[in-house]
Backbone as CSV, one residue per row, in Angstrom:
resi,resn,N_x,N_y,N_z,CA_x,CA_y,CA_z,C_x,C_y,C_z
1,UNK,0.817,-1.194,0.000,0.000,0.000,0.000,0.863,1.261,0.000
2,UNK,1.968,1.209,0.616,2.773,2.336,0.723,4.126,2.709,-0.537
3,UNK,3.884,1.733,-1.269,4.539,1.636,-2.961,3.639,2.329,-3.346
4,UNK,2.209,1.740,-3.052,1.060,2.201,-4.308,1.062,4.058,-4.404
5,UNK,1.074,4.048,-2.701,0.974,5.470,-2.139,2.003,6.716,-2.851
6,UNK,2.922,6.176,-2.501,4.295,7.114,-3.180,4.674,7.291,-4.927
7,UNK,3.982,5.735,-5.481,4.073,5.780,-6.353,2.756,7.025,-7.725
8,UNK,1.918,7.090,-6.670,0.808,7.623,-6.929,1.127,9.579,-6.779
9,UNK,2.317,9.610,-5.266,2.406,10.764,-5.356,3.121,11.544,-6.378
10,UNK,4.404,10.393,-7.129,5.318,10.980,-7.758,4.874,11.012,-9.360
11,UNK,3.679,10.386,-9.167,3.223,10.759,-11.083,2.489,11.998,-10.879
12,UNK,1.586,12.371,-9.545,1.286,13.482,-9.415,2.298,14.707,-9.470
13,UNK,3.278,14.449,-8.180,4.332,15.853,-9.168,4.983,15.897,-10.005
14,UNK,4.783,14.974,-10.966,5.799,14.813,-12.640,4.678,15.483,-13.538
15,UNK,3.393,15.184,-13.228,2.567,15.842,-13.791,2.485,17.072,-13.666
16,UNK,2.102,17.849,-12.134,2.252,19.037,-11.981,3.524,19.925,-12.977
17,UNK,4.681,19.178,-12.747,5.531,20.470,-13.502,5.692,20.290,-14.405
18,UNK,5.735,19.413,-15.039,4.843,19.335,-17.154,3.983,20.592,-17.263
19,UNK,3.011,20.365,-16.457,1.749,21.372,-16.664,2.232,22.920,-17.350
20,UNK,3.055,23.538,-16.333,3.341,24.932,-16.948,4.782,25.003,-17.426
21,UNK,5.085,24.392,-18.241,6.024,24.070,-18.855,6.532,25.194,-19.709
22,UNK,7.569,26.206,-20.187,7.182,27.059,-21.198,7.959,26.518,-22.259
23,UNK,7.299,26.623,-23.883,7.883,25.930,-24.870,8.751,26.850,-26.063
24,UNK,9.310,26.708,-26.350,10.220,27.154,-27.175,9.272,28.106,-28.369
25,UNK,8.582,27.190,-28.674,7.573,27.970,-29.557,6.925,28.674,-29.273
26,UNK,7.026,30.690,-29.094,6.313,31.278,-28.534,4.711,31.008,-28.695
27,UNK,4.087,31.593,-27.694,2.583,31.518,-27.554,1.986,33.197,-27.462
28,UNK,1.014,33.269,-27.876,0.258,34.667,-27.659,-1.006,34.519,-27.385
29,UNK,-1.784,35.305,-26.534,-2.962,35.445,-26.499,-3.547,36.808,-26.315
30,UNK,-4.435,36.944,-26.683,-5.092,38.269,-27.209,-5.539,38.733,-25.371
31,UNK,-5.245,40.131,-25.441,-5.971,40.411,-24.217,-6.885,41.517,-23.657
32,UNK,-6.510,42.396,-24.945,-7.602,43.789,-25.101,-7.359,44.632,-26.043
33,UNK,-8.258,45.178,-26.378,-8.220,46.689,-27.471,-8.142,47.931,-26.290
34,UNK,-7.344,49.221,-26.686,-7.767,50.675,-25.835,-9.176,50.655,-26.120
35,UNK,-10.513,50.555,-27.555,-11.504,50.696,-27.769,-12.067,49.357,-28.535
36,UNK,-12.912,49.217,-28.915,-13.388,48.583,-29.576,-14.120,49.104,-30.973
37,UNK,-13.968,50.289,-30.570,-14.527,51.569,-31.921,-13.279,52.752,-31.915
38,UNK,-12.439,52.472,-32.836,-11.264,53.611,-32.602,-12.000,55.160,-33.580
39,UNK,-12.240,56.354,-33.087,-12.893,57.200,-33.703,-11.341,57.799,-34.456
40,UNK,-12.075,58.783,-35.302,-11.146,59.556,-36.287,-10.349,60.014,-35.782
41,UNK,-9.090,59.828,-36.453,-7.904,60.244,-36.135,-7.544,59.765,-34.648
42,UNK,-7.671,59.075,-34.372,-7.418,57.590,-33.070,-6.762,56.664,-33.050
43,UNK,-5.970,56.102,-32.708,-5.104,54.920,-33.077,-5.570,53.940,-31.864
44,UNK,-5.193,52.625,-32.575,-6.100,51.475,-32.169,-4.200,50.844,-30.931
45,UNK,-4.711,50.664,-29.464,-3.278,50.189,-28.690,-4.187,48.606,-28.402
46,UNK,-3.010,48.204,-28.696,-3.892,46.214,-28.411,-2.037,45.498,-27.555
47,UNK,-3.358,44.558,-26.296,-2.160,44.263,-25.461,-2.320,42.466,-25.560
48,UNK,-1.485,42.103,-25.682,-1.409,40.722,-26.513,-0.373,40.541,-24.693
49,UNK,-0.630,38.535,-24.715,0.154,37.818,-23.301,1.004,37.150,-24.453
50,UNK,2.214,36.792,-24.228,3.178,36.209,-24.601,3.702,35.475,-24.087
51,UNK,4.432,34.016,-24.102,5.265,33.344,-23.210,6.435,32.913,-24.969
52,UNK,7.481,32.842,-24.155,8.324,32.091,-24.868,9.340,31.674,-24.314
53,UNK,10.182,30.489,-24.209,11.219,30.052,-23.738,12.853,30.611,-23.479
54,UNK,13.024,31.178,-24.544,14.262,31.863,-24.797,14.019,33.602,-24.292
55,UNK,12.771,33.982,-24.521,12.632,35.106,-24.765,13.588,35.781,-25.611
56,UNK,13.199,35.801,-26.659,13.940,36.133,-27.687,13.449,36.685,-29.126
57,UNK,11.982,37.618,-28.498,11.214,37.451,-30.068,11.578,38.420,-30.356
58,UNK,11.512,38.729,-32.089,12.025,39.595,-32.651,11.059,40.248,-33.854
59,UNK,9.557,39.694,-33.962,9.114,40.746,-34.669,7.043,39.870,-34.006
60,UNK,6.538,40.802,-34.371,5.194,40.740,-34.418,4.650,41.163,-35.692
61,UNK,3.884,40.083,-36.167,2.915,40.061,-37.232,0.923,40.913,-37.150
62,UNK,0.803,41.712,-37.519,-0.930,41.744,-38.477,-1.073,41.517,-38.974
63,UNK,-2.027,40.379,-39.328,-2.994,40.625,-40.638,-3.795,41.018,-40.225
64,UNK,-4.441,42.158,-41.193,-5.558,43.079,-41.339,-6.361,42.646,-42.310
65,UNK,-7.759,42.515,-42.096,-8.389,42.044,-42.890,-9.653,42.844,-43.332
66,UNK,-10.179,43.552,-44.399,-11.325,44.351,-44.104,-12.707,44.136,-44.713
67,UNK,-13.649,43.497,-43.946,-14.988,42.966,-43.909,-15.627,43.107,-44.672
68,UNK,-16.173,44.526,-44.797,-17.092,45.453,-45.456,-16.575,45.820,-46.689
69,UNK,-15.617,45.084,-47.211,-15.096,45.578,-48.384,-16.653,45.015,-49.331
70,UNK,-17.051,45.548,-50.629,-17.787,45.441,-51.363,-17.404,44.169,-52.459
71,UNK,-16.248,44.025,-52.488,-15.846,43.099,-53.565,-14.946,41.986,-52.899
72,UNK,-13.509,41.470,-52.989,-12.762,40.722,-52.592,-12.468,41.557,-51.183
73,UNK,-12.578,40.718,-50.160,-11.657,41.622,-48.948,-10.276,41.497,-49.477
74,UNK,-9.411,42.652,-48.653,-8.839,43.207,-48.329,-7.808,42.834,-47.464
75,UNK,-6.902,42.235,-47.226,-5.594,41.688,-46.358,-4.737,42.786,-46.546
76,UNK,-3.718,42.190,-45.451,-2.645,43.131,-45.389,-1.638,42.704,-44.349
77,UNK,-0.837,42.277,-44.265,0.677,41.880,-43.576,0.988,42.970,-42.950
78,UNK,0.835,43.435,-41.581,2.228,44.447,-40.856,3.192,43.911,-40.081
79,UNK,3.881,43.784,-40.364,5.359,43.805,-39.849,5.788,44.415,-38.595
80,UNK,5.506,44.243,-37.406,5.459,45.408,-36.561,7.237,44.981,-35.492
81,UNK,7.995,45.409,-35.885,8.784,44.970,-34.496,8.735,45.120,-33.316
82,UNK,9.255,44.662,-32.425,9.046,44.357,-30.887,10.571,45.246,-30.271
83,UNK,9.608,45.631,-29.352,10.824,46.839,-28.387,11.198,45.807,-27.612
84,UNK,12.370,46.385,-27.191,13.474,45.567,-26.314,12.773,45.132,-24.855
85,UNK,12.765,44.033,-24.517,11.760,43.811,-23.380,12.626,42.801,-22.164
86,UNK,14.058,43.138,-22.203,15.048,42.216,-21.071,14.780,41.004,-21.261
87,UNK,14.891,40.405,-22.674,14.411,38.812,-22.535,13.441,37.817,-21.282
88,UNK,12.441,38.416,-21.100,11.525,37.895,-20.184,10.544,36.904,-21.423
89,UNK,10.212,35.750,-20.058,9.983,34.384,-20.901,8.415,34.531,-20.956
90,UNK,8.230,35.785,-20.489,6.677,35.754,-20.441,6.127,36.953,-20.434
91,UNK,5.215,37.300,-20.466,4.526,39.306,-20.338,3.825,39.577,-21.160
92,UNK,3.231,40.920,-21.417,2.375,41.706,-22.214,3.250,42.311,-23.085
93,UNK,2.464,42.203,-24.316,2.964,43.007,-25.296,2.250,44.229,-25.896
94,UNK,2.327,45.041,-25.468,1.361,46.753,-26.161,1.804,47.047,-27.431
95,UNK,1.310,46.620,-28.686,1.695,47.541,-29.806,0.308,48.680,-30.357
96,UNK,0.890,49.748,-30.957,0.084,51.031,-30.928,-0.341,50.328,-32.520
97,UNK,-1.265,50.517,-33.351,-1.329,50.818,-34.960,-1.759,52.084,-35.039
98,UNK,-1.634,52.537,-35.896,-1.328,54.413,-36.435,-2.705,53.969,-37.013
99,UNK,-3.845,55.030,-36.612,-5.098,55.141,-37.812,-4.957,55.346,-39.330
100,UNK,-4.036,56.201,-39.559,-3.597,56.588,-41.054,-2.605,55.633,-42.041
101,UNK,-1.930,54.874,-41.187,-0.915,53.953,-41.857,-0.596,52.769,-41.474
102,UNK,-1.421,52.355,-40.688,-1.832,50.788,-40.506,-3.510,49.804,-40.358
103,UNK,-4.046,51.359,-39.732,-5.094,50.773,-39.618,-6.225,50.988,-41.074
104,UNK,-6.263,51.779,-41.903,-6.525,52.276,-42.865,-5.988,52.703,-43.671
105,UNK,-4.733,52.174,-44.385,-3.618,52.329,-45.189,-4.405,50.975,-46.465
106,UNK,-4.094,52.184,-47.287,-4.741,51.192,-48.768,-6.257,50.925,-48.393
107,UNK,-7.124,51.366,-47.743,-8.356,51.221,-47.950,-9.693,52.320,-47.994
108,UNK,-10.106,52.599,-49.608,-10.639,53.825,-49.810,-11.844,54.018,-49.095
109,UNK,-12.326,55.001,-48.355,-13.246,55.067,-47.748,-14.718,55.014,-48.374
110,UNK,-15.550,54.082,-47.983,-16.545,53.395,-48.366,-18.233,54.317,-48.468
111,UNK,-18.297,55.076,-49.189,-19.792,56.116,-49.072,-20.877,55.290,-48.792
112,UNK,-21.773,55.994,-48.350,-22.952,55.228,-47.790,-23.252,56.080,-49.271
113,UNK,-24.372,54.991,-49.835,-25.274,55.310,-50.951,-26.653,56.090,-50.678
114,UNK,-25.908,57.415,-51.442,-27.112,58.509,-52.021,-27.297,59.724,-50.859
115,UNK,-25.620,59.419,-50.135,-25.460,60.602,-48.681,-25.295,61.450,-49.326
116,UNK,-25.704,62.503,-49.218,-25.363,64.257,-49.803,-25.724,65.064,-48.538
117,UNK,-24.309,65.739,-48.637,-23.255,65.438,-48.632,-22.445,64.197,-48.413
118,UNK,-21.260,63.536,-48.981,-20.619,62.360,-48.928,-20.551,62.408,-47.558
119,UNK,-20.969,60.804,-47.010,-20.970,59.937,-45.399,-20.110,58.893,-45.746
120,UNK,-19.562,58.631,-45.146,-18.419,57.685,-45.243,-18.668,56.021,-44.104
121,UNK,-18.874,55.404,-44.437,-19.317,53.975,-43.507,-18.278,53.755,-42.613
122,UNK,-18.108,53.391,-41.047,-16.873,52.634,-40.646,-16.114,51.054,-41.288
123,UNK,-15.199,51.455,-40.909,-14.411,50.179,-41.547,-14.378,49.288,-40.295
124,UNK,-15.172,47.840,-40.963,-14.724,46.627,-39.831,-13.890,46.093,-40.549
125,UNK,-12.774,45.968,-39.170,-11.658,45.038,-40.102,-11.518,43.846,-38.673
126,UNK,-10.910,42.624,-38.871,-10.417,41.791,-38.524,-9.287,42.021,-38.380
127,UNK,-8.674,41.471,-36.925,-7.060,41.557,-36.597,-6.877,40.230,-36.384
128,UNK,-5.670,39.701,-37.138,-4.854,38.452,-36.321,-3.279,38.553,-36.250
129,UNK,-3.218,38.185,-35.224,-1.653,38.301,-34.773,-0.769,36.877,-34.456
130,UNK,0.252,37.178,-34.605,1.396,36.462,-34.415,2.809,36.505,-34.289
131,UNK,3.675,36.047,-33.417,4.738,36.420,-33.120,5.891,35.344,-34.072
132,UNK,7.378,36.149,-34.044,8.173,35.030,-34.852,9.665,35.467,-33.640
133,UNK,10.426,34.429,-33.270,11.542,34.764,-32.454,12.839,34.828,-33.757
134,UNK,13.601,34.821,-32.459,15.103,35.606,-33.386,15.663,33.760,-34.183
135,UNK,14.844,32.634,-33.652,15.417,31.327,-33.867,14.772,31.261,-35.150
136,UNK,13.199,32.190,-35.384,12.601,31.996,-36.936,11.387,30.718,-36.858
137,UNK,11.346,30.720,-34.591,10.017,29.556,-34.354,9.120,30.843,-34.590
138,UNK,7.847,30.544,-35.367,6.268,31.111,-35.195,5.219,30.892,-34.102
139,UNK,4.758,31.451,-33.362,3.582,30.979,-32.761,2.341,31.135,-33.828
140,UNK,1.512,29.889,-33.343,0.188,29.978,-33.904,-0.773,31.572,-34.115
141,UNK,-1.204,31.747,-35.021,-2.142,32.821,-35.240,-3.168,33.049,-34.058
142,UNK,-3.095,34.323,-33.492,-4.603,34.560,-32.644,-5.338,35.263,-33.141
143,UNK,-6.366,35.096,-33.165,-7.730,35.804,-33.730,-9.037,35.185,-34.475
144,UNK,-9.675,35.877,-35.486,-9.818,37.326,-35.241,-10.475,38.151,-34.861
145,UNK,-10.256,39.323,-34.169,-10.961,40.456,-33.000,-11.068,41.543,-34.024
146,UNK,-12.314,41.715,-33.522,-12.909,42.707,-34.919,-12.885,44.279,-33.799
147,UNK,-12.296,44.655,-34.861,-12.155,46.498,-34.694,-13.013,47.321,-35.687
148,UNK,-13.999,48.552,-35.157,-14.797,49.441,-36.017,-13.670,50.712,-35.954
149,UNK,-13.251,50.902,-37.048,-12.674,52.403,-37.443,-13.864,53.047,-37.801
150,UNK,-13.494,54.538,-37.477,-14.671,55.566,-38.139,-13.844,56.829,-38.966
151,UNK,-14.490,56.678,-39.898,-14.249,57.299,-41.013,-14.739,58.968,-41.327
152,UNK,-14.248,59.709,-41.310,-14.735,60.930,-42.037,-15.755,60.752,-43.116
């Protein structure tokens, strides 16, 4: 009984520290927008959780995707690099997007039909993110979290 006992305790703590294990392959998870409606001339701040092993990442990915487009949506790759963060294996990541040149860059503003004077519709776009380290591991894509821009 006292084999069974010990033997029972030590798969329990082999298990326990498996559990939070951190893996080489960074991880992200989404954790808020500043808004959920960024108004004109507003820039959209989004705070993403990160873990990675090495701590060692070296760029953050957008795709931007835009909904309401009338014809084919709309993608878009940003490239965003990552500020120096003391190689910590884990934390928040805050990146800002610029209203004018990320968040609405290449996408013509959409008229509501038969406004006179011209009304302009908000843009829903889709965000997904992802991180890549300095080794060139990817974490999986998070998303996507839909953002309303408003338009002039």
């Amino acid at each position: 009984m006292k084999k069974i006992f010990a033997f029972s305790v030590m798969i329990l703590a082999f298990a326990a520290c498996n559990k939070d294990k951190v893996e080489t392959k960074p991880h992200l998870k989404f954790k808020s927008f500043n808004s959920k409606v960024i108004p004109v001339g507003s820039d959209a701040l989004i705070t993403l959780n990160f873990t990675d092993k090495e701590g060692d990442l070296d760029s953050i990915y957008v795709i931007r995707e835009r909904t309401n487009q009338r014809s084919i949506p709309n993608y878009q790759l940003i490239d965003l690099g990552i500020p120096k963060f003391g190689g910590q294996t884990s934390g928040e990541i805050q990146i800002g997007l610029d209203n004018g040149t990320q968040l609405t860059f290449n996408l013509p503003a959409l008229r509501i039909p038969g406004s006179n004077p011209a009304v302009f519709e908000p843009d829903t776009l889709n965000l997904r993110f992802y991180v890549k380290d300095k080794a060139g591991h990817t974490s999986d894509t998070i998303g996507p979290e839909r953002l309303i821009v408003m338009r002039q």
